[in-house]
C-alpha positions as CSV (number, residue, x, y, z in Angstrom):
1,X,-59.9,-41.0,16.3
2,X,-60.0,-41.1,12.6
3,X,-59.0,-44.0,10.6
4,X,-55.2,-43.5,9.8
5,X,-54.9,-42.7,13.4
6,X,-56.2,-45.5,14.7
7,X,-54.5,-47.8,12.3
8,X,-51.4,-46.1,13.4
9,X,-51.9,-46.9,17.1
10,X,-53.3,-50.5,16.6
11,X,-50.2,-50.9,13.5
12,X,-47.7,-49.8,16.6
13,X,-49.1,-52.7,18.5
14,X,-49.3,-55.4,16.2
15,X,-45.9,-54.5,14.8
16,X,-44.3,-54.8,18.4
17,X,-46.2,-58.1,19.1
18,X,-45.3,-59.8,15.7
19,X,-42.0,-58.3,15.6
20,X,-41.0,-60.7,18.7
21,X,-40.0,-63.3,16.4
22,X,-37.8,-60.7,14.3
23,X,-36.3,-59.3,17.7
24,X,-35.1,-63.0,18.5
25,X,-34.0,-63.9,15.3
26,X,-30.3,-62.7,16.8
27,X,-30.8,-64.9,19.6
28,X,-31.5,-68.1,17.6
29,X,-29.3,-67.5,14.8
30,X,-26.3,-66.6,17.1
31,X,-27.0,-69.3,19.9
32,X,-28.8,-72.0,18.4
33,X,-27.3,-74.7,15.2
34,X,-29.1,-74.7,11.9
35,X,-31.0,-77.2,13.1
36,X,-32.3,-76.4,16.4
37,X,-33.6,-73.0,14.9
38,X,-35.3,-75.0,12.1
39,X,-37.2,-77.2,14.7
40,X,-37.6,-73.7,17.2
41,X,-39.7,-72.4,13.4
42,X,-41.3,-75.9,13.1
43,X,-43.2,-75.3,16.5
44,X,-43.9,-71.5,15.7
45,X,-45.7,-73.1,12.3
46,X,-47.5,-76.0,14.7
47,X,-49.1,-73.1,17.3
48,X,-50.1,-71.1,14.4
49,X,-52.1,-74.4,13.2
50,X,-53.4,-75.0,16.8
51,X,-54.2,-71.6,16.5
52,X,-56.8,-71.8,14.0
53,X,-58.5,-75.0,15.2
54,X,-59.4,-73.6,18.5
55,X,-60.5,-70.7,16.9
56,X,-62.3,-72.3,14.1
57,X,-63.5,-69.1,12.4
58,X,-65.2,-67.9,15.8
59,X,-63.2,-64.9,16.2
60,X,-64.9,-63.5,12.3
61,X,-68.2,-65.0,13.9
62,X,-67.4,-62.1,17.2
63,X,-66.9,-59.1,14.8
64,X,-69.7,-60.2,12.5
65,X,-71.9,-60.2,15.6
66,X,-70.5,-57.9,18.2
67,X,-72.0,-54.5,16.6
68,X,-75.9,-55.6,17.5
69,X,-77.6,-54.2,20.8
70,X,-76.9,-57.5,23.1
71,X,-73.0,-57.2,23.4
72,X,-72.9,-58.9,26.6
73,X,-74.9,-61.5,25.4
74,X,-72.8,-62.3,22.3
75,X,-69.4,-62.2,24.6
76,X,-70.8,-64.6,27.0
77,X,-71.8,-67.3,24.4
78,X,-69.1,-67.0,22.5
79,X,-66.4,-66.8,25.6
80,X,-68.0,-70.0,27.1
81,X,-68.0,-71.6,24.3
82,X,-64.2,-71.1,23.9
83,X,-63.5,-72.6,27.1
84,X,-65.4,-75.4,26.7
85,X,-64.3,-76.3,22.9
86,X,-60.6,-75.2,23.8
87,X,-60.8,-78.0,26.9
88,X,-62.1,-80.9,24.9
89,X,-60.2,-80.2,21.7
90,X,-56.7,-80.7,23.8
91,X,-57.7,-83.6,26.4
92,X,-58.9,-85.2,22.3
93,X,-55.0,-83.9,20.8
94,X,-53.5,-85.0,23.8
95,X,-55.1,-88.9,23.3
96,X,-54.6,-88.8,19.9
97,X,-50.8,-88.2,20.4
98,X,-50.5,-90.7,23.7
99,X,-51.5,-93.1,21.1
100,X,-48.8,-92.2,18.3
101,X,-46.3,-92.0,21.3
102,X,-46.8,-95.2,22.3
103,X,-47.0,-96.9,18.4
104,X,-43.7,-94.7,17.6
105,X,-41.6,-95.2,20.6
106,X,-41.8,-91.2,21.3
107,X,-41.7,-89.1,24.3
108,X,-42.6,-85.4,24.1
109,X,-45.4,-85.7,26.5
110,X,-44.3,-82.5,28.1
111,X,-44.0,-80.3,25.0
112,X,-47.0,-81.1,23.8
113,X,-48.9,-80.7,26.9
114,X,-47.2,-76.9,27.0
115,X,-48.3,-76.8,23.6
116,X,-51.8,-76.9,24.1
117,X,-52.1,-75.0,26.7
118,X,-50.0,-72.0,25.0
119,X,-52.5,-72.7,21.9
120,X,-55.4,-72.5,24.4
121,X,-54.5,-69.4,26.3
122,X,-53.4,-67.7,23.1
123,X,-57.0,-68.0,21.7
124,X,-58.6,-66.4,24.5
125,X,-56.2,-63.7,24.2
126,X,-57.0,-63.2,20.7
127,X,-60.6,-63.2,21.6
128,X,-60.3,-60.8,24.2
129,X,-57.8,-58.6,22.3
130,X,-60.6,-58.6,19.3
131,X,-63.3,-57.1,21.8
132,X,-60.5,-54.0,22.4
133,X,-60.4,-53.3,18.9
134,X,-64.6,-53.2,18.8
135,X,-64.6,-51.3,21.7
136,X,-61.8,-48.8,20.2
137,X,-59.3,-49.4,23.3
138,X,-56.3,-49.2,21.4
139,X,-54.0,-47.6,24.0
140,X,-55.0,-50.4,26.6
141,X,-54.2,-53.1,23.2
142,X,-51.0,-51.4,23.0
143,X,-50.1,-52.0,25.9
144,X,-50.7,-55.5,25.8
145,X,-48.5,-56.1,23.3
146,X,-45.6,-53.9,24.8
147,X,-45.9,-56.1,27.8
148,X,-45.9,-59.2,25.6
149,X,-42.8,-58.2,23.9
150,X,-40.5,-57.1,26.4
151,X,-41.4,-60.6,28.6
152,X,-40.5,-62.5,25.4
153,X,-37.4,-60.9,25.4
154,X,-36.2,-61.1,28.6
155,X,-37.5,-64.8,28.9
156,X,-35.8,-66.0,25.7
157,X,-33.0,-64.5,26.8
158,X,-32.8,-65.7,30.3
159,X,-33.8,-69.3,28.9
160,X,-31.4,-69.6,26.2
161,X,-28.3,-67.7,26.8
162,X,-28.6,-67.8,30.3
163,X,-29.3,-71.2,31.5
164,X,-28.7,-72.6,28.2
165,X,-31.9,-74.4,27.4
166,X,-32.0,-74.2,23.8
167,X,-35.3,-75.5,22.2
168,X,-37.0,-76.0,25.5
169,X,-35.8,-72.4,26.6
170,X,-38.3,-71.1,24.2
171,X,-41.0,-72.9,24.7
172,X,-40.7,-72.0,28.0
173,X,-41.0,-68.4,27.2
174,X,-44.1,-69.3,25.3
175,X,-45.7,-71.1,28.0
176,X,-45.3,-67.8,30.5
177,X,-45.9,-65.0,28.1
178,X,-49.0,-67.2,27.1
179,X,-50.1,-67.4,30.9
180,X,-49.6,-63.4,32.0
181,X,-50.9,-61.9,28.6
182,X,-53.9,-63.9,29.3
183,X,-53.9,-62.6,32.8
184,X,-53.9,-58.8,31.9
185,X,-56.7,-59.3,29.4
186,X,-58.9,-61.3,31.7
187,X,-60.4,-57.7,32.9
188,X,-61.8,-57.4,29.5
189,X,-63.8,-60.5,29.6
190,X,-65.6,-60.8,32.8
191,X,-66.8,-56.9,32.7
192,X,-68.8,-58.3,29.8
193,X,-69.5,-61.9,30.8
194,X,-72.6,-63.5,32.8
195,X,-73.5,-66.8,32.4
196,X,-77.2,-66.4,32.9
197,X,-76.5,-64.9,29.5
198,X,-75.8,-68.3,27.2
199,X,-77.4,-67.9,24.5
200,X,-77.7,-71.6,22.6
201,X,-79.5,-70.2,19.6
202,X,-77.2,-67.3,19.1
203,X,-74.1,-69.6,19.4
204,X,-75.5,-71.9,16.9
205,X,-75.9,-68.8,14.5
206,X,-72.3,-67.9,15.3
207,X,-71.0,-71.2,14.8
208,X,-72.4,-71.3,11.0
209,X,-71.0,-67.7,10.4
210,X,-67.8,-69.2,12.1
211,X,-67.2,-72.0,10.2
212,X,-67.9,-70.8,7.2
213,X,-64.5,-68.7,7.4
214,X,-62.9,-71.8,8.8
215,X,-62.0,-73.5,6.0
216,X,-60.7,-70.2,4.7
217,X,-58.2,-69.8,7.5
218,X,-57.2,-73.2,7.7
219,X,-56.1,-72.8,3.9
220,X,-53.9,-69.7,4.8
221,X,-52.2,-71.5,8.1
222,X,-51.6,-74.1,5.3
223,X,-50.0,-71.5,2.7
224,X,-48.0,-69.5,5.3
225,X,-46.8,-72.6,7.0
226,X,-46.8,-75.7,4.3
227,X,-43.2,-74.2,2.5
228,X,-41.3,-75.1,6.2
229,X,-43.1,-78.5,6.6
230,X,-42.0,-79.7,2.8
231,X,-38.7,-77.8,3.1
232,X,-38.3,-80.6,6.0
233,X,-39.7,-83.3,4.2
234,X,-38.3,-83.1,1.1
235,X,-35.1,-81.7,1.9
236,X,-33.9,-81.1,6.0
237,X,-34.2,-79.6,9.1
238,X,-31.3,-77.4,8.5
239,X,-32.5,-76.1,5.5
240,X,-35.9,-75.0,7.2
241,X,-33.4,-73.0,9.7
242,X,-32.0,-71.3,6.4
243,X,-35.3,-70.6,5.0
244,X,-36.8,-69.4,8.7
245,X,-34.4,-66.7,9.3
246,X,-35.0,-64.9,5.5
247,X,-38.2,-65.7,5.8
248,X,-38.8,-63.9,8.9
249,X,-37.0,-60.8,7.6
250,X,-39.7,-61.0,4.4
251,X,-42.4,-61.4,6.4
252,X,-41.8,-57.6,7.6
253,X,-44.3,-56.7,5.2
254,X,-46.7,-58.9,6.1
255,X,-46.9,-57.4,9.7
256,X,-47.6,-53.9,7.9
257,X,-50.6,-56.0,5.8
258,X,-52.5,-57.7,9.2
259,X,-51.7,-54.1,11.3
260,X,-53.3,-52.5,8.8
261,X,-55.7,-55.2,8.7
262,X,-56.7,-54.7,12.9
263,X,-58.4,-51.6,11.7
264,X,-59.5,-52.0,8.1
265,X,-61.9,-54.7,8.8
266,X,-63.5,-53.0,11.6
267,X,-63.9,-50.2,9.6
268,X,-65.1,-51.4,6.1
269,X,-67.5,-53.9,8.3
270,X,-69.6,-50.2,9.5
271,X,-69.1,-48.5,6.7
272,X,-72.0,-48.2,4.6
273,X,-70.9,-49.0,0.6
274,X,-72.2,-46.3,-1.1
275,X,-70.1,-44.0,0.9
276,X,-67.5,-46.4,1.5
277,X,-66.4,-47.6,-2.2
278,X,-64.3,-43.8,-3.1
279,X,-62.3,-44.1,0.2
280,X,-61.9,-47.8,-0.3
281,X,-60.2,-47.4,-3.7
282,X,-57.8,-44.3,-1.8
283,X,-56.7,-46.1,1.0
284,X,-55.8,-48.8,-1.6
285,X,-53.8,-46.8,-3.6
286,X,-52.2,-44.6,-0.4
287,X,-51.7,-49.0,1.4
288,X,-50.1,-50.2,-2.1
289,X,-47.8,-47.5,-2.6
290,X,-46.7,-48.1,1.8
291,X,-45.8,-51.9,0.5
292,X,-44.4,-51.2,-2.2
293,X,-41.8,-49.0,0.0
294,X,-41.3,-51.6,2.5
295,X,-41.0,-54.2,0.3
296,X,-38.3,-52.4,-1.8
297,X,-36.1,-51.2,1.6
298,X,-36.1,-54.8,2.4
299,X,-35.0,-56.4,-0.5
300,X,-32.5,-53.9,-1.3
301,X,-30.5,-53.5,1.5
302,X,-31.2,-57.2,3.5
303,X,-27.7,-57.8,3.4
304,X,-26.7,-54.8,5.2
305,X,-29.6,-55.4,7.6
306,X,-28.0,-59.3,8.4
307,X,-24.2,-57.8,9.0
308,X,-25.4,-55.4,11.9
309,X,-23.3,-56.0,15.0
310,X,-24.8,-57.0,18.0
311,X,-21.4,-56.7,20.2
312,X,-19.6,-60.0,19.1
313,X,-22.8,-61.2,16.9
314,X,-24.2,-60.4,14.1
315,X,-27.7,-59.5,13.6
316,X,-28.1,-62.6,11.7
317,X,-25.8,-65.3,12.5
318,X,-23.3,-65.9,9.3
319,X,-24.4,-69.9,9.6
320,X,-27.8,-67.9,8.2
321,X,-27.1,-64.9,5.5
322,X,-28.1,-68.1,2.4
323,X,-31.6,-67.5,3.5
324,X,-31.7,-63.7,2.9
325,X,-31.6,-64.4,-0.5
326,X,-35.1,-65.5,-0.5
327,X,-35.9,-62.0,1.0
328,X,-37.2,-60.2,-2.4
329,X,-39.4,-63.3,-3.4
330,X,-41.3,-62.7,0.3
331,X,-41.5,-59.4,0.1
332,X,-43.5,-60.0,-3.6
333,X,-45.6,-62.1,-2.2
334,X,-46.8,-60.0,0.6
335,X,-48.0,-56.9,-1.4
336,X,-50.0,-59.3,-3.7
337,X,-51.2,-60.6,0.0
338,X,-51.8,-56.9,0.8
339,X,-53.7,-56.2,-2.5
340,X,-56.0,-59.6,-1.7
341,X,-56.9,-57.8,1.9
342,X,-57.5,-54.7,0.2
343,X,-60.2,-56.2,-2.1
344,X,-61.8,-58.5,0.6
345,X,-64.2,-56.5,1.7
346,X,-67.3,-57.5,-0.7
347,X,-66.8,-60.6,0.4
348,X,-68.6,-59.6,3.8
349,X,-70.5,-56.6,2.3
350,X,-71.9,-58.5,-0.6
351,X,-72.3,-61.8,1.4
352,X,-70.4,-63.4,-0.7
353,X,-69.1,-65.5,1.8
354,X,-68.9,-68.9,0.3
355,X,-66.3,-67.7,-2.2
356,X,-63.6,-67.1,0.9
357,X,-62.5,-71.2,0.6
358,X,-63.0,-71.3,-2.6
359,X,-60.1,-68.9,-3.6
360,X,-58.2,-69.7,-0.3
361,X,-58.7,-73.1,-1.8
362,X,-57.5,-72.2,-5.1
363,X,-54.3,-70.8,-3.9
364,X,-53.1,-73.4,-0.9
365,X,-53.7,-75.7,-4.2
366,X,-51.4,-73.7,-6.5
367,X,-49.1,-73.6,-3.3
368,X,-48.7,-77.1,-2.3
369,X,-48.4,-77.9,-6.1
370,X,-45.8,-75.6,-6.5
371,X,-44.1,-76.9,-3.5
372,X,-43.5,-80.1,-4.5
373,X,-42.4,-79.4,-7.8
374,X,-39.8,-76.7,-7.2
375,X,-38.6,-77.6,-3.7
376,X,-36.2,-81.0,-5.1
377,X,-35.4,-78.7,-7.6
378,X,-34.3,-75.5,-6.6
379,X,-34.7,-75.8,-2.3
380,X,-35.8,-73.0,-0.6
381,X,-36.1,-70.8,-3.7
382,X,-39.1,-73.1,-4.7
383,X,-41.1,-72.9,-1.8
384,X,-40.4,-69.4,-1.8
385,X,-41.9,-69.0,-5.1
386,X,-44.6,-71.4,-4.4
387,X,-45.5,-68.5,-2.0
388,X,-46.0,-66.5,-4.6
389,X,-47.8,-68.3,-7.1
390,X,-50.5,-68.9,-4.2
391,X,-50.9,-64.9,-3.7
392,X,-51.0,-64.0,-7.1
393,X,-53.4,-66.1,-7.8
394,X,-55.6,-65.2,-4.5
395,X,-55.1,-61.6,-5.9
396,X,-56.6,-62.2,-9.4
397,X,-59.3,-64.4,-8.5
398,X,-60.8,-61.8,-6.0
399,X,-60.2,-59.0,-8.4
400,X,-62.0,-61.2,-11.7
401,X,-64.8,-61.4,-9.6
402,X,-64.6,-57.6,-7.8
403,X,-65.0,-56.2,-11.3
404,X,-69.1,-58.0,-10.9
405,X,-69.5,-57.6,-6.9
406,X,-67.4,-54.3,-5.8
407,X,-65.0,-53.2,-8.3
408,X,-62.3,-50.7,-7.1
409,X,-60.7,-48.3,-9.0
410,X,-57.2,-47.6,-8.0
411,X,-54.8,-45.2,-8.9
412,X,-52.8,-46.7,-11.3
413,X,-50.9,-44.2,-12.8
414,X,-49.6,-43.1,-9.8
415,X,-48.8,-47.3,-8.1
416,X,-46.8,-48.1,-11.7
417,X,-44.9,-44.4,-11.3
418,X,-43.7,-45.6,-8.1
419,X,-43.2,-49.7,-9.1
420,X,-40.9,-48.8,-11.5
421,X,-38.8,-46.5,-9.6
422,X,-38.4,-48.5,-7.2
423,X,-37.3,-51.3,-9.7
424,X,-34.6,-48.6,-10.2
425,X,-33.8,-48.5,-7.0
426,X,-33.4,-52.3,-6.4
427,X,-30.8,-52.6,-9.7
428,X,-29.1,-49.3,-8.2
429,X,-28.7,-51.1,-5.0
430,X,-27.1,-53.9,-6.2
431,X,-24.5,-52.5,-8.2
432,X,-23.6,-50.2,-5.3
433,X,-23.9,-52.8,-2.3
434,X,-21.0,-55.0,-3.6
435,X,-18.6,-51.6,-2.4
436,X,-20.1,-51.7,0.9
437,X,-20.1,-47.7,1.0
438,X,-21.8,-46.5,3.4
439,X,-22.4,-43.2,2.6
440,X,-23.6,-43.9,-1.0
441,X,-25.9,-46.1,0.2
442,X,-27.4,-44.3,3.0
443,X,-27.7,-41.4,0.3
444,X,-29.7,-44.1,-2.2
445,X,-32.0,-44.7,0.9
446,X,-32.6,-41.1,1.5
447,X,-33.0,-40.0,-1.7
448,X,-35.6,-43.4,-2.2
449,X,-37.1,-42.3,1.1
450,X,-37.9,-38.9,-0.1
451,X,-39.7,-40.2,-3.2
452,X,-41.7,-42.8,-1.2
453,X,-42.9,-39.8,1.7
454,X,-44.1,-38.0,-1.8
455,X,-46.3,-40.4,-3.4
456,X,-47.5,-41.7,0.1
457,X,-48.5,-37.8,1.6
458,X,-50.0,-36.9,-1.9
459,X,-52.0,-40.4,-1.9
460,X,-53.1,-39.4,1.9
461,X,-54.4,-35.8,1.2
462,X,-56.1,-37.1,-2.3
463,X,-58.1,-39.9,1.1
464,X,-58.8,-36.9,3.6
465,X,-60.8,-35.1,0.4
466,X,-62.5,-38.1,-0.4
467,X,-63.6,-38.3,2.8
468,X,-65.0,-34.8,3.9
């Protein structure tokens, strides 16, 4: 399969599997208060933390690795090592909060227990889901993923609605997707593993790669995730529910930006850079000018999105339309997000590894800087834009110091072209939106649709040239 193809088929998967969340937005914002859907987001942010602690960077440490002779060997070491770490990190969580439990008067033995073990299974899965990709099995990935959506579904719905379970319903769900997903990918790992295999030495090599993109990826848990911790801090609960549900519907483009991510790094990883740096700079422009599209849909027409009707609901709950405002300020954020990916790889084809904390650093400093500043101020507009602050400057660090390492030249005449029709586009949008006609917005869409499929097919012809 060739590159856009395979993206495609990996993108379809991802999407599905992120867009779980998005799919039980409805559910939340319809059957749960402001406040229990703020603390159902507040656990979404804490597995995404767990996430990245049992993981500690070994997942970049597997594709780094995996492409030498001794696959099975690498698999083994590195699987082993999962279990083991993934055991004696939670039995050390667990203690740790036993002891706060008892010093705070607290009782959430049971949530936290299902919380490590979601977080546990979950990083298996990744694991084994990350071997698919290496072994270009994306139809068997894709499936995985429409498994794990429909069972999230169903669950949340029987949970929630159903018997009427509210925050524990979901983390029920979590708990049992967790389990079977693990359970389908299980194949996967033991046709590589055998434990005569262990490698010490190799592991010890994989843990250095490992943890030198550690610090990297706890720095973006802590940007995605530090806006709903302050917005709770600072401010409420409720207002994290508020902000969650907008933020969700942003965050649409930054499911395009790590679906295009499953295959990109896989591919510029074997690509030698000679060859590579021309296709590099067209898929850039072709994967700027597919944000920029998204990214304008979105935050023109949210509030149309939010007013669809579900039967009696709405496709947002009205408790929840506040927080679409917040939508265009995501969206922004995300395409700088998307440029930062685009310019990563001389960070791994250069070895320029050490600079990965360094400008993850730079922006989760700028972000929790920004959070505290403009949350008491201006709520969840502040940590919106402290979003932003932290991508842009990501964005222009990497690029300052592309133009030494790897610089690549993207089409700019043609990205600007397109920005500022789309800017059009948004203004047009909200002049028109306030009559709520349908017709002459669905025309505006078209019309902007149109536009969009031209820049994007010319920007894909100009990439299979460059390639032949």
């Amino acid at each position: 399969m060739n590159f856009w193809k395979t993206t495609t088929i990996y993108g379809v998967g991802f999407i599905a599997l992120r867009a779980i969340s998005f799919l039980l937005l409805p559910l939340y914002t319809n059957l749960l208060s402001n406040t229990e859907a703020g603390w159902v987001f507040i656990i979404y942010t804490l597995l995404a933390l767990l996430n990245v602690f049992y993981t500690h960077g070994m997942n970049a440490a597997l594709l780094k690795f995996f492409h030498s002779s001794n696959k099975q060997e690498i698999v083994t070491t590195s699987t082993i090592y999962a279990i083991i770490s993934s055991i004696a990190l939670s039995l050390f969580l667990f203690t740790v909060y036993s002891i706060y439990a008892k010093t705070a008067g607290e009782n959430h033995h049971l949530i936290v227990i299902f919380m490590l073990i979601i977080a546990s299974l979950d990083m298996l899965s990744a694991k084994n889901n990350i071997i698919l990709r290496l072994l270009e099995r994306p139809l068997y990935y894709l499936f995985i993923c429409l498994v794990n959506v429909l069972l999230s579904i169903g669950l949340n719905i029987y949970f929630i609605q159903i018997c009427n379970q509210g925050i524990m319903g979901a983390i029920h769900s979590l708990l049992i997707v967790a389990i079977i997903q693990f359970l389908l990918l299980t194949p996967i790992m033991w046709s590589f593993i055998r434990i005569t295999l262990f490698n010490y030495r190799l592991l010890l090599q994989m843990l250095t790669v490992g943890m030198s993109f550690f610090p990297a990826a706890v720095f973006f848990v802590f940007i995605e995730l530090s806006d709903r911790w302050m917005l709770g801090y600072l401010l409420n609960i409720h207002e994290v529910g508020l902000y969650g549900a907008g933020y969700k519907i942003g965050s649409v483009v930054l499911l395009f930006v790590n679906s295009f991510n499953l295959n990109w790094q896989p591919y510029y990883l074997k690509t030698k850079l000679n060859k590579g740096m021309p296709v590099f700079e067209k898929i850039g422009t072709g994967f700027i000018l597919i944000l920029v599209f998204i990214s304008t849909i979105l935050a023109s027409f949210w509030p149309i999105l939010f007013n669809i009707k579900l039967g009696s609901y709405s496709l947002i709950g009205q408790d929840f339309w506040e927080g679409g405002r917040i939508i265009p300020i995501i969206c922004i954020s995300y395409i700088f997000y998307g440029i930062f990916i685009l310019q990563i790889p001389s960070i791994f084809l250069k070895t320029k590894q050490k600079w990965a904390p360094i400008i993850w650093g730079s922006g989760l400093i700028i972000n929790v800087l920004s959070n505290l500043v403009l949350i008491p101020v201006y709520g969840m507009f502040g940590a919106a834009y402290a979003t932003l602050f932290a991508y842009i400057t990501m964005s222009a660090i990497i690029i300052f110091k592309n133009y030494r390492w790897m610089r690549l030249k993207y089409n700019l005449q043609q990205i600007f072209s397109f920005i500022i029709i789309s800017l059009g586009i948004y203004w047009i949008s909200h002049a028109i939106i306030i009559y709520n006609n349908i017709w002459f917005i669905m025309g505006v869409v078209i019309v902007y649709s149109g536009i969009g499929a031209i820049y994007i097919i010319k920007a894909y012809k100009e990439l299979k040239i460059t390639a032949q």
